[in-house]
Each structure stands twice: as C-alpha cells, then as structure tokens.
Steps between C-alpha positions, in 0.01 A plus 500: 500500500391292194197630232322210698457682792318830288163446447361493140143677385379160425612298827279807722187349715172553327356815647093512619392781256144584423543326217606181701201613668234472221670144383411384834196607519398336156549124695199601697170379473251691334345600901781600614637674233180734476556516918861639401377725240249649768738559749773633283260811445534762707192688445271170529664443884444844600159486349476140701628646844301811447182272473607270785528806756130623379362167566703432851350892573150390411484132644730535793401837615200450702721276707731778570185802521222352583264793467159452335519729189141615543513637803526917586787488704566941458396758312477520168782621284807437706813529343735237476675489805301683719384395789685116465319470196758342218316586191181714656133482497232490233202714505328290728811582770565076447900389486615536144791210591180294603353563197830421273546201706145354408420672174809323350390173582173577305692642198731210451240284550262626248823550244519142519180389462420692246779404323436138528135538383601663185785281458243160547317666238753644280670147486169314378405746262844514318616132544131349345570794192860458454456072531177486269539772209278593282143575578558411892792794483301744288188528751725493791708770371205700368368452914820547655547885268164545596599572877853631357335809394281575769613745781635312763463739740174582379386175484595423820313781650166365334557126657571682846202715475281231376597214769583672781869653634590219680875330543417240258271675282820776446742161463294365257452795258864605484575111403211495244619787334891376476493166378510611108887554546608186630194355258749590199839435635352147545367475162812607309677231745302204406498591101899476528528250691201250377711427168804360667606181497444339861137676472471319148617159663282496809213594278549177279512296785104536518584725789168729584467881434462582872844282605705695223322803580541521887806231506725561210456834343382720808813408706723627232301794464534622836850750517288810291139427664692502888661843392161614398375387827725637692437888348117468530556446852625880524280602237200355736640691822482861286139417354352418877673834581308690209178322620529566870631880373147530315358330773377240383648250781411345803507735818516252742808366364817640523728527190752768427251599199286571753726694722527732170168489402319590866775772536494667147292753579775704760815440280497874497501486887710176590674353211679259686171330529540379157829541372577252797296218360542621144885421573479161633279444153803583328720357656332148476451560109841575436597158692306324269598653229865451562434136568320450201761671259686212691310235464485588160887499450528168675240307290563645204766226310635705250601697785653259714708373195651858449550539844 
C-alpha cells in the first residue's frame, strides 16, 4: 500500500476535548453561558435537587397525607415507626410527618420573605450611598453600622417582644435586622460601577438619577446582591428557628422552629422530636448554600473566563 493510505498526525479528525469544550462555550451568550457554568457544578445541582425534594415534600405533601398537623392522633412520644407513625409524635401525641409537612411550608416561606424585606431595603440603602457619595454615603453608612453592630438575635428578640410573636411580626424582625449585608455589597457595586463609561454617557444625556439608578447601574449590579439574597434566605430559616427555640414565635402556626422550640423541653426524653426538624433545617441550609457557592461561580466573570 502507498504512504497515502497511512494516516498522518496532522490529517486526524479534531477530537471534542474539554478544551473544545470551553471554546464552545465562549460563543454563548452571556445567559447561557452563566446557565452552563451553573450546571457544570456539581455541588450547586445537588444543592438544587436537594432543595427541589424539600419543597415538593413541603408543598405536595398534604396532597399525599392529608392529616391536620394539630391534631392528637396517639400518645405522646411515639417512636418513629411505631404504631404506622413515619417519623412519631410530638409531646402533644400530634403526627410529627404532619407537622414536617406543614412546618416546612412556614419556614420557607418566612426565609423568603424575610429575605426579600432586607434585600428591598438593603438595595435602597446601598444603591442611594454608593450613586450619591459624599455626605448622602457617610450618614447612610454611619445608619446602616449602626444596626451592623447590634445583636441580631438580640435585637430581634426585643421587636418580637415589643410587637407581638406573630408570623409577620417574626418575618419582619429577622429582615430588619439583615439588610446591612446586602446594604454594603450594593454600595461597593455602584462605586465601581458608577465611573464607567456607559454610566458616564447615559448620565450626559440629561438622563435622571432615578433612570441610571434603577435602569442602568442596578441591573449590572445584580450577580453579587442575588448571591447575597440567596444565603439570607437560609440565614432567615436558622434565625426563625432560634426565635421559635426561645419561644418567641407564633403557637398557632406551625414551623419546624416551632416543632423544636414546643418540644425542647423532653430532648432528654424523645430526641427525635427535635433532631427530626432540626435535620430538615439543615438540610434546607446546606441547599442554599450549595446553590449560592453556585450562583456565585456562575456570575462571577473572572470566573467564567478561566473556566
């Protein structure tokens, strides 16, 4: 046979390699290339399915047990197992899978309104100090350290005690006390970004402070503040859980602080009674967490260069 017939190195078909890979993905738009980044990480999917089956648990559960969570079904105490009973019963002899069921809707829910409260706040506070300067950022920062060094937890306590431990009363405190985080992540996003050049040219064009504020900086200050977001909403779920553990929540609402908090006084006795709860807590923080390390990855473009 002729040398024709042998291949060469240099007449072999191009190969997919990861680096083939990463070219391709570089052709992407900005969306989709932070959509890659997110689903290339491992830890940030399981994180995401973890959360996913603690929300399909919570929302889709009463559909599949419908038993009212406040009613004494047995006696107190029972073990998990016993008697048909998945994960027991409280105290109170009421169905701890009940109470999981409707105690996570509660905690998720509070998570994320609390974490939207501080993050309405946090956002104002930081964009109007890192867009004006000056004296407008000085008093602002001087306010926003002034709730950075109070005790959250303490100060939360006081605004419970003071209004009343209500659902929103609890929702509210935990976001008033939070917002100072996302407060300066904002503010060190609009001083960067404030001196670049589109900012400079839409200012020139007589455009107003609140259209380059809310339409032109914010938008392109979003990737860190989201991240932020996303961690206060696990950060919200553990503070309810102190509250409710001090008891300082709501009774008549079901939350899985409250499953810890009503039954803290037998842990000695039945500590399945809260490590149950206590459990799901953790599991549902470490989902966020995961996702935000991923989030964080994703939107992050130095990142997504060297990736």
């Amino acid at each position: 046979m002729s040398n024709l017939d042998t291949p060469t190195p240099n007449s072999s078909p191009p190969s997919t390699t990861d680096q083939g890979e990463v070219d391709s993905t570089k052709t992407l738009s900005p969306m989709k290339e932070m959509a890659f980044m997110f689903l290339r990480n491992y830890e940030a999917m399981f994180g995401l399915i973890l959360l996913l089956g603690i929300a399909a648990f919570t929302f889709l559960g009463p559909l599949l047990y419908p038993t009212d969570p406040f009613e004494m079904v047995w006696a107190p105490f029972t073990y998990p197992g016993e008697e048909g009973f998945l994960f027991g019963t409280d105290y109170l002899g009421r169905d701890l899978l009940a109470e999981m069921i409707a105690g996570g809707r509660v905690s998720i829910a509070i998570g994320l309104s609390a974490a939207a409260i501080s993050v309405v706040i946090g956002v104002f506070v930081g964009a109007l100090a890192g867009y004006y300067g000056g004296i407008v950022e000085e008093a602002l920062m001087r306010f926003t350290e002034f709730f950075q060094v109070l005790p959250t937890l303490l100060f939360s306590m006081v605004i419970v005690a003071l209004f009343g431990a209500s659902l929103w009363t609890v929702t509210f405190a935990i976001g008033i006390v939070s917002w100072p985080a996302v407060a300066r992540v904002t503010r060190s996003e609009f001083l960067r970004i404030r001196e670049l050049e589109y900012v400079t040219a839409a200012r020139s064009s007589s455009a107003r402070d609140g259209y380059l504020i809310f339409r032109v900086i914010l938008p392109n200050a979003l990737p860190p503040i989201i991240v932020q977001a996303n961690l206060m909403v696990g950060s919200a779920i553990l503070f309810e859980a102190a509250l409710s553990f001090l008891g300082l929540s709501d009774p008549n609402v079901m939350s899985w602080g409250q499953i810890i908090g009503s039954n803290r006084t037998y842990i000695l006795d039945a500590g399945f009674a809260v490590a149950i709860p206590g459990f799901a807590i953790f599991l549902t923080v470490l989902s966020i967490s995961l996702i935000g390390d991923g989030l964080n990855d994703a939107l992050n473009p130095k990142l997504r260069q060297r990736g």
